[in-house]
N, C-alpha and C positions, 0 to 999 in steps of 0.2 A: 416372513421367510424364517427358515427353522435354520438350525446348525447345520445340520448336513446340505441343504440349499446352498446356504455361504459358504461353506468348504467346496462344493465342487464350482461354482463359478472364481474361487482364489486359485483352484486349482487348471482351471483351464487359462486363467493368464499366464505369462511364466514371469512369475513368482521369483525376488532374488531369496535364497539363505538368507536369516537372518542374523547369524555368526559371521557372515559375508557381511552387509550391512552393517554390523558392530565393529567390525575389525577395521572397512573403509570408514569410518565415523572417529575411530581414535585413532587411525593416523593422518586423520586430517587437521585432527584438533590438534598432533603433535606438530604437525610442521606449520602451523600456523603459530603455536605458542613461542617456537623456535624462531620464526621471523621477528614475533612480538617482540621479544627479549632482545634478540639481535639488533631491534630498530632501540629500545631502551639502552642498548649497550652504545649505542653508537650516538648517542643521544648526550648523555652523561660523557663519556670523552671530549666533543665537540663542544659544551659547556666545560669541561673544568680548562679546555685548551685556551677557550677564550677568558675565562679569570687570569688564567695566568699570565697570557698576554698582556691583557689589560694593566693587570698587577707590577708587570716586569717593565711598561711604557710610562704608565703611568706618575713614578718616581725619576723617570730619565726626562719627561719633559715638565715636570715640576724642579728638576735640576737642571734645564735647560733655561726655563724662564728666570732663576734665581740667576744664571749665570749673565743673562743679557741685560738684567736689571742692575745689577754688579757692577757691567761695564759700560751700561748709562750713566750709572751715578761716577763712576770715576771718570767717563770723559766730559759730566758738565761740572764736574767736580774742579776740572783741569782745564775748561775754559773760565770761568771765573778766576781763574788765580791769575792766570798766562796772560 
């Protein structure tokens, strides 16, 4: 098959532009980058919410325990004597 063969059987399918085809090709890739990021974005929030959580429980039930332990030892503390 010569060039001009293949030119007229491309030419009888119809054919998209191919500026048409470049232009849907980069704006798919942009709104697909744009989900990408948005899921990364949403990602990172959802992580540093949970450190901080963690962070901000963490000290109140290690001061929780310190305090129960506190008031164990001062009430066998205060059955021994009584």
């Amino acid at each position: 098959m010569n060039k001009n063969d293949f030119m007229k059987q491309v030419s009888k399918f119809n054919m998209p532009d191919i500026t048409e085809v470049k232009k849907t090709c980069n704006q798919q890739l942009n709104t697909d980058n744009k989900k990408q990021f948005s899921n990364i974005r949403f990602t990172r929030r959802a992580i540093l919410t949970m450190i901080i959580i963690c962070l901000c429980i963490m000290p109140v039930d290690s001061l929780a325990k310190n305090v129960i332990q506190h008031i164990k030892t001062i009430l066998s503390s205060s059955e021994k004597v009584g």
